[in-house]
C-alpha positions in Angstrom: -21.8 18.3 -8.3 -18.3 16.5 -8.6 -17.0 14.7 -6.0 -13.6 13.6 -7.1 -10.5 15.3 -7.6 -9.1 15.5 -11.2 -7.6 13.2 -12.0 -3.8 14.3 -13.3 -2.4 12.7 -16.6 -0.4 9.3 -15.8 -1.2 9.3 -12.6 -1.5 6.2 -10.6 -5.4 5.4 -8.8 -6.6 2.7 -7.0 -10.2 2.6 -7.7 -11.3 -0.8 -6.1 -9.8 -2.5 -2.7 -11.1 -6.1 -1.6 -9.9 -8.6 1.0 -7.7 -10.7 -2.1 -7.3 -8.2 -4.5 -6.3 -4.1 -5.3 -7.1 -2.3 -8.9 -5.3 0.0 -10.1 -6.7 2.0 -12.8 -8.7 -1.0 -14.9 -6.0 -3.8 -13.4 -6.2 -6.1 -10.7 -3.4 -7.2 -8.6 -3.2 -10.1 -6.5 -0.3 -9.8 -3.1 0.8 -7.1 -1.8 2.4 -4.1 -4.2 4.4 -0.9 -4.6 2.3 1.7 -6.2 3.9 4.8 -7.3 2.0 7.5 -8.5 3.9 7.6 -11.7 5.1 4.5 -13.4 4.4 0.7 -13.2 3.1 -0.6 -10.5 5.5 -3.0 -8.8 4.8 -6.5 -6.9 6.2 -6.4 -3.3 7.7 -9.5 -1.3 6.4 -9.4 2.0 2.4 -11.1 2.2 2.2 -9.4 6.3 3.9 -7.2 8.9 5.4 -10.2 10.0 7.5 -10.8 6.9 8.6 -7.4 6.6 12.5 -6.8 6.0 15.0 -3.7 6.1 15.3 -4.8 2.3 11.5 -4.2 1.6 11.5 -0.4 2.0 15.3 -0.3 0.5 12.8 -1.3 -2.4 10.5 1.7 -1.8 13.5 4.2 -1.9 14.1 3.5 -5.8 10.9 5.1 -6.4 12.3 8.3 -5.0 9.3 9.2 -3.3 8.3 12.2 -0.5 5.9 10.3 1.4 5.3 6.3 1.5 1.8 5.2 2.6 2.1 1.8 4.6 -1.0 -0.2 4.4 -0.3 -2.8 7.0 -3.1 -5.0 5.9 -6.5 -5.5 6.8 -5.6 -4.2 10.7 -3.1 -1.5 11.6 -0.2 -2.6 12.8 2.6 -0.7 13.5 6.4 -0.9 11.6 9.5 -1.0 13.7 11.0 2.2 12.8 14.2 0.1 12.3 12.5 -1.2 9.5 11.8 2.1 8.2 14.9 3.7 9.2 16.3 4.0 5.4 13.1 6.5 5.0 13.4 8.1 7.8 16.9 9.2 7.5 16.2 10.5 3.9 13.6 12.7 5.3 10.9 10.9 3.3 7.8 10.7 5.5 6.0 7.5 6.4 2.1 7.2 7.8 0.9 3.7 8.7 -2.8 2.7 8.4 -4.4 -0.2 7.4 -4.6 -1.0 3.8 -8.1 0.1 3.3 -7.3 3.4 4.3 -3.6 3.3 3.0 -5.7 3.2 -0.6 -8.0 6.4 0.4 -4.8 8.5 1.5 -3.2 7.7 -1.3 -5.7 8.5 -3.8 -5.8 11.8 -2.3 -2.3 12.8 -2.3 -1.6 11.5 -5.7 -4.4 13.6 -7.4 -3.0 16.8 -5.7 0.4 15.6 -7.5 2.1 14.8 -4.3 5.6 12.3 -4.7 3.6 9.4 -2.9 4.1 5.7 -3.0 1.6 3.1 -1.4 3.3 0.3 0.0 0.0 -1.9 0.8 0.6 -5.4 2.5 -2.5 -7.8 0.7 -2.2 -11.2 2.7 -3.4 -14.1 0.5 -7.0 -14.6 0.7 -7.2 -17.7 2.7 -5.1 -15.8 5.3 -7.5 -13.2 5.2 -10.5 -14.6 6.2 -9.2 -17.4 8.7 -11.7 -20.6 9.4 -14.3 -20.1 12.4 -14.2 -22.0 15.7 -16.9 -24.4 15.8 -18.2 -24.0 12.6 -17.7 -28.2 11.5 -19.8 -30.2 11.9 
């Protein structure tokens, strides 16, 4: 019995998430990224919410998408909707989740043949798995 949606020609598909690293199709990317589910995949400037910028998602809005996935990294953490304002306005729909789960949604909607970008925050990977209290010795 299958399992997995078809997978449409050209179509964009993360297959692997880890803490420093997403693959799309057979290529790894290190940072965080823009990934359509047409076209190249693009590198994105922010490494966490903190960073984030108006400008960012101006960046997402070239992609002309109907739905943006936010993967706000390895915790949710919600956007300012001044930040998003730019979608918003354009009546392109945003849904935040962590990035784990950003990958999953988007996966699904791309297959259907749904508009959708991922715009997934990927901290550095010494930033993701901060030192432990206690732990010199």
């Amino acid at each position: 019995m299958k399992f997995q949606p078809d997978q449409l020609a050209g179509t964009n598909v993360i297959t692997r998430h880890d803490p420093g690293e997403i693959w799309v199709g057979n290529t790894p990317f290190v940072g965080s990224l823009l990934v359509p589910w047409k076209g190249a995949v693009l590198t994105w400037r922010p490494a966490g919410p903190e960073a984030l910028s108006e400008a960012d998602f101006e960046a997402v809005l070239a992609l002309k998408p109907e739905l943006v996935i936010f993967g706000s990294g390895p915790r949710l953490k919600f956007v300012s909707p001044a930040l998003t304002r730019c979608l918003i306005d354009r009546r392109i729909g945003v849904e935040t989740m962590d990035t784990a789960a950003a990958c999953r949604t988007y996966n699904v909607l791309a297959t259907e043949g749904r508009s959708v970008v991922a715009a997934l925050l990927l901290p550095p990977t010494d930033a993701a798995m901060p030192a432990r209290a206690g732990t010199e010795g």
